[in-house]
C-alpha positions in Angstrom: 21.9 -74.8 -50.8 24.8 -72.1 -50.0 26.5 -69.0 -51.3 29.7 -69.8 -52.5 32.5 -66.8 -53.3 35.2 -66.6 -55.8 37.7 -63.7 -55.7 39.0 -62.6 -59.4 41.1 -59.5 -60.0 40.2 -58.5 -56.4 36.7 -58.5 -57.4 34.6 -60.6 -55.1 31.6 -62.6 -56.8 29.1 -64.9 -55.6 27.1 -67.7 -56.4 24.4 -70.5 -55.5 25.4 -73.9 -54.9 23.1 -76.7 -54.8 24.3 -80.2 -54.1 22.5 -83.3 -54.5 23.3 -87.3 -54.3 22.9 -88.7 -57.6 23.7 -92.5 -57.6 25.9 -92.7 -54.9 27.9 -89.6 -55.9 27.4 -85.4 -54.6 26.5 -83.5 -57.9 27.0 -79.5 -57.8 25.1 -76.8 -59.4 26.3 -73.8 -59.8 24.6 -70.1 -60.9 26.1 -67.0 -60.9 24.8 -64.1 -58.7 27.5 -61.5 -59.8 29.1 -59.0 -58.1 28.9 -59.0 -54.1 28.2 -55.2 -53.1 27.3 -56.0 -49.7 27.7 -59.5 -48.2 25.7 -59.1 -44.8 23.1 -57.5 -46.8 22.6 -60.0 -49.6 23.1 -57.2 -52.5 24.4 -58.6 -55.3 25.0 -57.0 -59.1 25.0 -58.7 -62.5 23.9 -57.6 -66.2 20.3 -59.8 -66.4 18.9 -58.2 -63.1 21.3 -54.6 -62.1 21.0 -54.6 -58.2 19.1 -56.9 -56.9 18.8 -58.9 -52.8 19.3 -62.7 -52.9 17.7 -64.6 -49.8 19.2 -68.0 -49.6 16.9 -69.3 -47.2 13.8 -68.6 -48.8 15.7 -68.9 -52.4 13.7 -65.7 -53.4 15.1 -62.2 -55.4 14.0 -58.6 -54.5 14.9 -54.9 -54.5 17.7 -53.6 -52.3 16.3 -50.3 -49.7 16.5 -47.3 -51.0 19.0 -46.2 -48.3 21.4 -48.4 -50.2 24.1 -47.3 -51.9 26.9 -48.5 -54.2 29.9 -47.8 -54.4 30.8 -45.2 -57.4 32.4 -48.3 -60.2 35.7 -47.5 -61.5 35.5 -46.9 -65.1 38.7 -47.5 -67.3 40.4 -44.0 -67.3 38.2 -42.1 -65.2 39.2 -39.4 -63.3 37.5 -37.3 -60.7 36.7 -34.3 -62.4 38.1 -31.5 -60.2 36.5 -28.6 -61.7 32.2 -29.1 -61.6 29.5 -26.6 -62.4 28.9 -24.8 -59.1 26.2 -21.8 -59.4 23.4 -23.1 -61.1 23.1 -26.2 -58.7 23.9 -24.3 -55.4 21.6 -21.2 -56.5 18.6 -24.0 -57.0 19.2 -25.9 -53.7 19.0 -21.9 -52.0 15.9 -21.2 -53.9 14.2 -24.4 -52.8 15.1 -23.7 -49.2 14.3 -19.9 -49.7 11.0 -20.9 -50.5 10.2 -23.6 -48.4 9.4 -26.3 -50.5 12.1 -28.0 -48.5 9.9 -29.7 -46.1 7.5 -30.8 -49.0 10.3 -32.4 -50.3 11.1 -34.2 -47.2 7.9 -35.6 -46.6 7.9 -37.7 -49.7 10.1 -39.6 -47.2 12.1 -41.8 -49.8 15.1 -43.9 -48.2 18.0 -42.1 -50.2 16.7 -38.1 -50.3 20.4 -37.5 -51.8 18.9 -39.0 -54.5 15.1 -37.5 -54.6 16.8 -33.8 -54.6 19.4 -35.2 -57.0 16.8 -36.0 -59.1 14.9 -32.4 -58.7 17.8 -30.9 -59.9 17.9 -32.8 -63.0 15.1 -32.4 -63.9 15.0 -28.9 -63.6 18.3 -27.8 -65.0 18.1 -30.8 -67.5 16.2 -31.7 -70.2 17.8 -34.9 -71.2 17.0 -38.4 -70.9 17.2 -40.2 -67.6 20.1 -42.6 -69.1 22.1 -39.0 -68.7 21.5 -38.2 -65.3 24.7 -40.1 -63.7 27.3 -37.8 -66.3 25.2 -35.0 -65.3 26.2 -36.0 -61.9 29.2 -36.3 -61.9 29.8 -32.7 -63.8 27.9 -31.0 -61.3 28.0 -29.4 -57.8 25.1 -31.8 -56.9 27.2 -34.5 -56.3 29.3 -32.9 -53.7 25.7 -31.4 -52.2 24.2 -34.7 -52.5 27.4 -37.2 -52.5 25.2 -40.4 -51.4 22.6 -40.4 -54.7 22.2 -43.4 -56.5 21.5 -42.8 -60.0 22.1 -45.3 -62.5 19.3 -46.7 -64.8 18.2 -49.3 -63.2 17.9 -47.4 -59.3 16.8 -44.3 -61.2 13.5 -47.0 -62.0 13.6 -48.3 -58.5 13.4 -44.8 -57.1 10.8 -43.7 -59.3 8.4 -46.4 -58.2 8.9 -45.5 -54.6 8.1 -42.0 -55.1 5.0 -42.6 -57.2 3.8 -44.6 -54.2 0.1 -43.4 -53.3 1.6 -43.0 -49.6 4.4 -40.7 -50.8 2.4 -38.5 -53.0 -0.4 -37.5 -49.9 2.4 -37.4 -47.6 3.7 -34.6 -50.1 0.6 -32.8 -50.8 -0.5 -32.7 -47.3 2.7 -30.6 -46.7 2.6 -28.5 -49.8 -1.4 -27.5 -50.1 -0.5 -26.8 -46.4 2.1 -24.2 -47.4 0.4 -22.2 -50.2 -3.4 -22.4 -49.6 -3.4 -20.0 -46.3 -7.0 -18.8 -47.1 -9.8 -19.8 -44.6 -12.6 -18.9 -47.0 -11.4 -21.1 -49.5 -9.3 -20.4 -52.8 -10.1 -19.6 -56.4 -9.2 -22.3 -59.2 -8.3 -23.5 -62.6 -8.6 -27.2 -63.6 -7.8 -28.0 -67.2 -5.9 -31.5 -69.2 -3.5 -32.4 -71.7 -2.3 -35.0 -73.6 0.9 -37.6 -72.6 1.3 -38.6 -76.1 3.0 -42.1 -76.1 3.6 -45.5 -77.3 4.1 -47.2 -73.8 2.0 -50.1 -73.5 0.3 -50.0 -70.4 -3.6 -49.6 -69.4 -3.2 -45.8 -69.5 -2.3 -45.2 -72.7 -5.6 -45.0 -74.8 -6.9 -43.7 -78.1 -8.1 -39.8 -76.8 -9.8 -37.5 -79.8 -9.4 -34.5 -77.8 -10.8 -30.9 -79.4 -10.7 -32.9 -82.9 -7.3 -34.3 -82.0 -6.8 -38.0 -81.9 -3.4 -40.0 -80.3 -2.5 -42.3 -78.4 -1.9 -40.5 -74.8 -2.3 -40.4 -70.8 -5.0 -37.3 -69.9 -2.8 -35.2 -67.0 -5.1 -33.3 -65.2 -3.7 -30.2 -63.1 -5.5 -28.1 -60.7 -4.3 -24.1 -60.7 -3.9 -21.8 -58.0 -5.4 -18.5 -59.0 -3.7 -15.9 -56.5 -0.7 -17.5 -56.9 -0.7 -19.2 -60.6 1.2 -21.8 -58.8 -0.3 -25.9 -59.7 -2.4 -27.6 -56.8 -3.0 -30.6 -57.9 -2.3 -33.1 -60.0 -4.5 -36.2 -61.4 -4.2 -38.5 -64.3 -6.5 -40.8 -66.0 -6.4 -42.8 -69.3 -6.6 -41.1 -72.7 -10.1 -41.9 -73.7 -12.0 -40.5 -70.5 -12.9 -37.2 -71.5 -12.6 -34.2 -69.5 -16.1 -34.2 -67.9 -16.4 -36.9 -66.3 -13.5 -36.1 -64.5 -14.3 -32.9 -62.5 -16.3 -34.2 -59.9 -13.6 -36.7 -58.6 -10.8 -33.8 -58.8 -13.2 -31.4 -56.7 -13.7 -34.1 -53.6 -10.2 -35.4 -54.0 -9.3 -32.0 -53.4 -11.7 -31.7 -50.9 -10.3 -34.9 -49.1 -7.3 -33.1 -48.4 -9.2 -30.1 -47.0 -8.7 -27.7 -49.8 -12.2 -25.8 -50.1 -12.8 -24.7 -53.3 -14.5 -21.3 -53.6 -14.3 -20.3 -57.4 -13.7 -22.5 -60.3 -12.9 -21.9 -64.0 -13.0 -24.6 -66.7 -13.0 -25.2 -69.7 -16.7 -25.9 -71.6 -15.9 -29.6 -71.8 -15.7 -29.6 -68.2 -19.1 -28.9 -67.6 -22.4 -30.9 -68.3 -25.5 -30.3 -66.6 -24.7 -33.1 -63.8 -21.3 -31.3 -63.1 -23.0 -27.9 -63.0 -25.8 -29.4 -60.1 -22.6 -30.8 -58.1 -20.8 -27.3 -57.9 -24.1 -25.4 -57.3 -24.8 -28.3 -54.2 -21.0 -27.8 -52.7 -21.7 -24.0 -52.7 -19.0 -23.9 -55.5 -19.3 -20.7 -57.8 -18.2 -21.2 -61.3 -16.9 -19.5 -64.9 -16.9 -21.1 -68.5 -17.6 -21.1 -72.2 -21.0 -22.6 -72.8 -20.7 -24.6 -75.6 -22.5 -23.9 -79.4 -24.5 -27.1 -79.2 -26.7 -26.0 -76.2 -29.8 -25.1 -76.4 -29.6 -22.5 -74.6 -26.7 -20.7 -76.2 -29.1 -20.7 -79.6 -31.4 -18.9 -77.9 -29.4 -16.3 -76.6 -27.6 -15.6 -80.1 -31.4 -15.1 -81.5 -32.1 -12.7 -78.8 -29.5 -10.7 -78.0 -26.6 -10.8 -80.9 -28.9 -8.4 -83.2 -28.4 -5.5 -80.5 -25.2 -6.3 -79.3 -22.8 -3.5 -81.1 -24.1 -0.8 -79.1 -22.0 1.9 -77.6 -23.0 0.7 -74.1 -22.1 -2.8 -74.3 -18.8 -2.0 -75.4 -15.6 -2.8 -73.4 -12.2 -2.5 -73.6 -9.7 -5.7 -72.8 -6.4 -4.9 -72.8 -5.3 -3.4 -76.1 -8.6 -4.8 -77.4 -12.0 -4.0 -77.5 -15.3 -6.2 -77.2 -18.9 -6.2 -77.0 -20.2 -7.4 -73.8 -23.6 -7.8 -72.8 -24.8 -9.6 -69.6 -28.1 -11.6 -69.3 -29.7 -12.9 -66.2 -30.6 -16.6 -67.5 -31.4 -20.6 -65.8 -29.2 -22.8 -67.3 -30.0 -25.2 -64.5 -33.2 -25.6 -63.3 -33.7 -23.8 -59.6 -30.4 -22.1 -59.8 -29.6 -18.8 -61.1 -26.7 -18.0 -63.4 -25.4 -15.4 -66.1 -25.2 -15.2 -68.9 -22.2 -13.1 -71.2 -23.0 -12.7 -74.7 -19.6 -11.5 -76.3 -18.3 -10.5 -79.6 -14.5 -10.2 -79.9 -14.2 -6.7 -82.7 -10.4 -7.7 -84.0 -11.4 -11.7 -84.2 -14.5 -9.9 -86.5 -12.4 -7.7 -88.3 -9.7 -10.6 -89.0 -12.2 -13.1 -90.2 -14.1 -10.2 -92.6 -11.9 -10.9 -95.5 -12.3 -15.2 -95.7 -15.8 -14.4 -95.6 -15.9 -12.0 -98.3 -13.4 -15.2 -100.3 -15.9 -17.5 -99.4 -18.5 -15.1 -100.0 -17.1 -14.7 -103.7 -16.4 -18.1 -104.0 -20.0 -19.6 -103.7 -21.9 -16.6 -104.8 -23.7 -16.2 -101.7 -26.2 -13.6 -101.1 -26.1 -9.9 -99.1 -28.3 -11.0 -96.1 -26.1 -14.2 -96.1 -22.9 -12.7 -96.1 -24.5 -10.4 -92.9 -25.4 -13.6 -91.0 -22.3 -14.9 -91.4 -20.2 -11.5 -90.7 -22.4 -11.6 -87.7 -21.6 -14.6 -86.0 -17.8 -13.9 -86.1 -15.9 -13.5 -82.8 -19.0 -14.2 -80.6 -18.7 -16.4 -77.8 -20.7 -17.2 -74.9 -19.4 -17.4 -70.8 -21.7 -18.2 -68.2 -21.4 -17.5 -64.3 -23.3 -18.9 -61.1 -22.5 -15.4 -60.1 -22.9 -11.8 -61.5 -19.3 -10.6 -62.3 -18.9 -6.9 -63.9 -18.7 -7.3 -67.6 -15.5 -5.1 -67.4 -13.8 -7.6 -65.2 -15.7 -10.8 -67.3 -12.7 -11.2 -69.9 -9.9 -10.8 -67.0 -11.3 -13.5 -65.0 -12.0 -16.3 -67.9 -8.5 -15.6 -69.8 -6.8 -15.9 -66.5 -7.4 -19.5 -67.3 -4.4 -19.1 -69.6 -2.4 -19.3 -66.8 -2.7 -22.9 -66.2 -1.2 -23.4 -70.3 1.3 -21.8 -69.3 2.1 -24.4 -67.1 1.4 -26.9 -69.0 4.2 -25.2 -71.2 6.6 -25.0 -68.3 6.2 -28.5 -67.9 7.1 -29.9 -71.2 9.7 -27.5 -72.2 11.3 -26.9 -69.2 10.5 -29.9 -66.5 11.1 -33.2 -68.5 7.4 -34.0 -68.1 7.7 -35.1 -72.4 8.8 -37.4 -73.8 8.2 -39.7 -71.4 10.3 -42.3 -71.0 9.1 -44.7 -68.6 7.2 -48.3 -69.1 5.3 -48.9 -65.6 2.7 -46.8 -64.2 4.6 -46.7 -60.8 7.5 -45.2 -62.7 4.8 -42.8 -64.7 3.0 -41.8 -61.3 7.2 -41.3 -59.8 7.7 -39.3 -63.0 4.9 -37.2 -62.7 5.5 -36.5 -58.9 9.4 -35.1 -59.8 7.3 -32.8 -63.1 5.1 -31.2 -60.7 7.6 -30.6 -58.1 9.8 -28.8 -60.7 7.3 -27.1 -62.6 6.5 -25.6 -59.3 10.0 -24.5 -59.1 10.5 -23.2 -62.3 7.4 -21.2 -62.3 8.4 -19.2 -58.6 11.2 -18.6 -60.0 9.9 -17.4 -63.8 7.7 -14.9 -61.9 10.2 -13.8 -59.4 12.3 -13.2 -62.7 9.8 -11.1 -64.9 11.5 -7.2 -63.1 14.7 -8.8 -64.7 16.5 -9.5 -67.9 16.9 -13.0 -67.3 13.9 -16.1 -67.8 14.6 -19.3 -66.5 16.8 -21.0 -69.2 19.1 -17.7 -69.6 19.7 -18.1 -65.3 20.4 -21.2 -64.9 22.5 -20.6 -67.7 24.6 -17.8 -66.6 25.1 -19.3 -63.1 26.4 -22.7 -64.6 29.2 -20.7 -65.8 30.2 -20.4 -62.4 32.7 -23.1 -61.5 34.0 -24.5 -58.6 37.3 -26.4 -58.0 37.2 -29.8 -55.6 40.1 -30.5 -53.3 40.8 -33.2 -51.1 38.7 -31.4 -48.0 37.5 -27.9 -49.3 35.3 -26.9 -52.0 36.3 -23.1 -53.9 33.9 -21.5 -55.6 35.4 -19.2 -58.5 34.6 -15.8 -59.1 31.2 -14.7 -60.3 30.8 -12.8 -63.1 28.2 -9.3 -62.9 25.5 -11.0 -64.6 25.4 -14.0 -62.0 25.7 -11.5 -59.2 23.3 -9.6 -60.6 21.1 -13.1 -60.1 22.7 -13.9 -56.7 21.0 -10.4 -55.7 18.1 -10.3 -57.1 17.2 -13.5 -54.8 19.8 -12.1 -51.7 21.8 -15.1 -52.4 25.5 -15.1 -51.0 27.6 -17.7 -52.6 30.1 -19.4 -49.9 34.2 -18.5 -50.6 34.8 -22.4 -49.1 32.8 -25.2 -48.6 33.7 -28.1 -46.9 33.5 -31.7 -48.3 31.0 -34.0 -47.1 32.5 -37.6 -45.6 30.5 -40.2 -47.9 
């Protein structure tokens, strides 16, 4: 058995070709391996299989390295476009520099890291499907900053894969929880889900009735930096584990990579009474809503609701204003905790009028109108430790945060729909959503003393072009409002840039 080539229209292609004596005469076989892209390297190219390795000797198929890279095909009538969109790609290469997510990136350590930060910039100044990355490319400054990225369908899959590798993710995390989490004492933070909805049919994709909800979906768990409101973490799980039996494997994953967790908030359907013995062993103090169906949460209601609207349990939050009363209480047996009864006045005052309806509606008596005026607006927190009742409502809605990035992620980072069918491209996919969430929320906060978010910036500097010559790059003028950007972040676009040799 042998490789055979054929040259047609100056287009090399290759072949197998097995031989074998059949009744006294040499019969050939012949199969088609495509296009030849690199001869010593066995990479071959044809529609069934994309780019693909062919071993002769051991007659087997595989996946070319990473480091590999085509050359550009010649479509019919394509030109070079000689005039790409310049600011928006070179003001995000800065900023990830700037703020040294650099060597996070890096330590991913994929084979072709043209293409991982080719890929970064998509998916943050994109919010398209991955079959549009390659006209993206070409459009863009990127490709002169990253000329050696690979990214058609098929290596856009490969690359995925490799990035989603368990080895790559801890090499990246090890650098990044490296760079943000500087406290010795350990750091404050947020862990709360959402929902992947999907129709991909792998393992992970499970019926999840979430808060009343139910769809087919992956569970993404991220973990939330409190003094910086920047993600930690990230785990996922299938769609029908619920959220509390996940915390205790987040906490020591967390603590595997030496991030010591000092203050926690969840939400209630974190913690169960097992969850709650775990944090108080690891020394772990904690805030959430305790949840109608407890026991305990009855009895405090009886007790202490009846008194609650009293001039000295009143606090202000906000614009708002709530009545706060704190109770020393054992939810756990052996451990201290405390308890915050709370009644929200404007949640009261908006429900008054449906109760009155329903009031109306069903005839119902004075005293059972009361009851019901009563119980609207009141909640429930609980602490392992005394917090001020002024500061109760701060701390738990701070949990808010971590929505927020939830928000970032689908709206701005490409983390929905998704658009993947393994779970080594999912886990890759979710790698690249975290890295640019991370990005885009710097840079929202770093924006907030300006006019601009990060849609209207990225924007504004695409409008700055740049024309390609045969050696030199020239960026064109930039308008006020893109200098205004280029300041704001001390930012000095280059007048020339030299080409990079492929």
């Amino acid at each position: 058995m042998y490789i055979g080539y054929d040259i047609k229209n100056g287009v090399k292609y290759a072949k197998i070709c097995r031989s074998s004596r059949i009744d006294g005469k040499v019969k050939t076989e012949q199969k088609s391996l495509g296009r030849v892209l690199d001869e010593e390297k066995g990479i071959f190219q044809n529609r069934k299989l994309g780019v693909f390795t062919y071993d002769v000797e051991t007659d087997t198929y595989g996946k070319p390295d990473a480091t590999f890279v085509p050359a550009p095909a010649k479509r019919k009538n394509h030109r070079e476009k000689l005039i790409l969109d310049f600011g928006d790609a070179f003001f995000l290469d800065s900023f990830i520099t700037q703020k040294g997510l650099r060597s996070c990136i890096d330590a991913i350590g994929y084979g072709n890291p043209d293409t991982l930060y080719a890929m970064i910039h998509y998916y943050v100044l994109c919010n398209f499907a991955l079959t549009h990355a390659e006209i993206w490319y070409e459009g863009s400054y990127v490709s002169e900053l990253y000329p050696k990225a690979s990214l058609s369908s098929q290596r856009i899959s490969d690359f995925l894969a490799s990035i989603g590798d368990e080895n790559s993710q801890r090499n990246f995390f090890k650098e990044y929880l490296k760079l943000i989490t500087k406290r010795k004492d350990g750091t404050d933070i947020l862990i709360d889900s959402t929902g992947l909805p999907n129709s991909i049919h792998f393992p992970l994709t499970a019926v999840s009735n979430h808060n009343g909800t139910v769809s087919n979906e992956v569970r993404l768990i991220y973990v939330l930096q409190q003094e910086t409101n920047l993600p930690l973490y990230f785990r996922y799980c299938p769609g029908n584990i619920i959220d509390v039996s996940t915390l205790t494997t987040t906490m020591l994953e967390l603590k595997a990579y030496n991030v010591n967790t000092k203050f926690a908030i969840f939400d209630a359907g974190y913690l169960d009474d097992e969850n709650m013995k775990v944090l108080y062993q690891e020394k772990v103090s904690f805030l959430s809503r305790m949840k109608e169906n407890r026991k305990i949460y009855k009895q405090l209601i009886a007790e202490h609701l009846p008194t609650l609207e009293a001039e000295e349990h009143m606090v202000r939050y906000n614009s708002r204003y709530a009545y706060i009363k704190r109770v020393e209480c054992e939810i756990i047996e052996g451990h201290k905790a405390y308890a915050y009864v709370c009644q929200d006045i404007a949640m009261k005052g908006f429900s008054t009028s449906k109760v009155f309806a329903k009031a109306s509606a069903k005839n119902l008596g004075v005293k059972e109108v009361h009851d019901e005026l009563q119980k609207k607006g009141v909640f429930v927190l609980f602490s392992s430790r005394p917090i001020a009742k002024e500061k109760i409502l701060p701390t738990y809605y701070a949990r808010q945060q971590i929505e927020q990035i939830f928000d970032i992620g689908k709206n701005y980072a490409n983390m929905l729909p998704l658009r993947v069918h393994t779970e080594e491209t999912f886990r890759g996919h979710l790698m690249l959503t975290f890295i640019s969430s991370v990005i885009v929320k710097i840079l929202q906060d770093e924006l907030k003393s300006t006019a601009f978010n990060p849609i209207s910036a990225f924007l504004q500097l695409r409008n700055q072009k740049c024309k390609v010559f045969d050696r030199d790059i020239i960026p064109q003028e930039a308008v006020k409002k893109v200098n205004d950007i280029y300041k704001k972040f001390k930012l000095n676009y280059p007048k020339r840039v030299l080409r990079k040799a492929l």
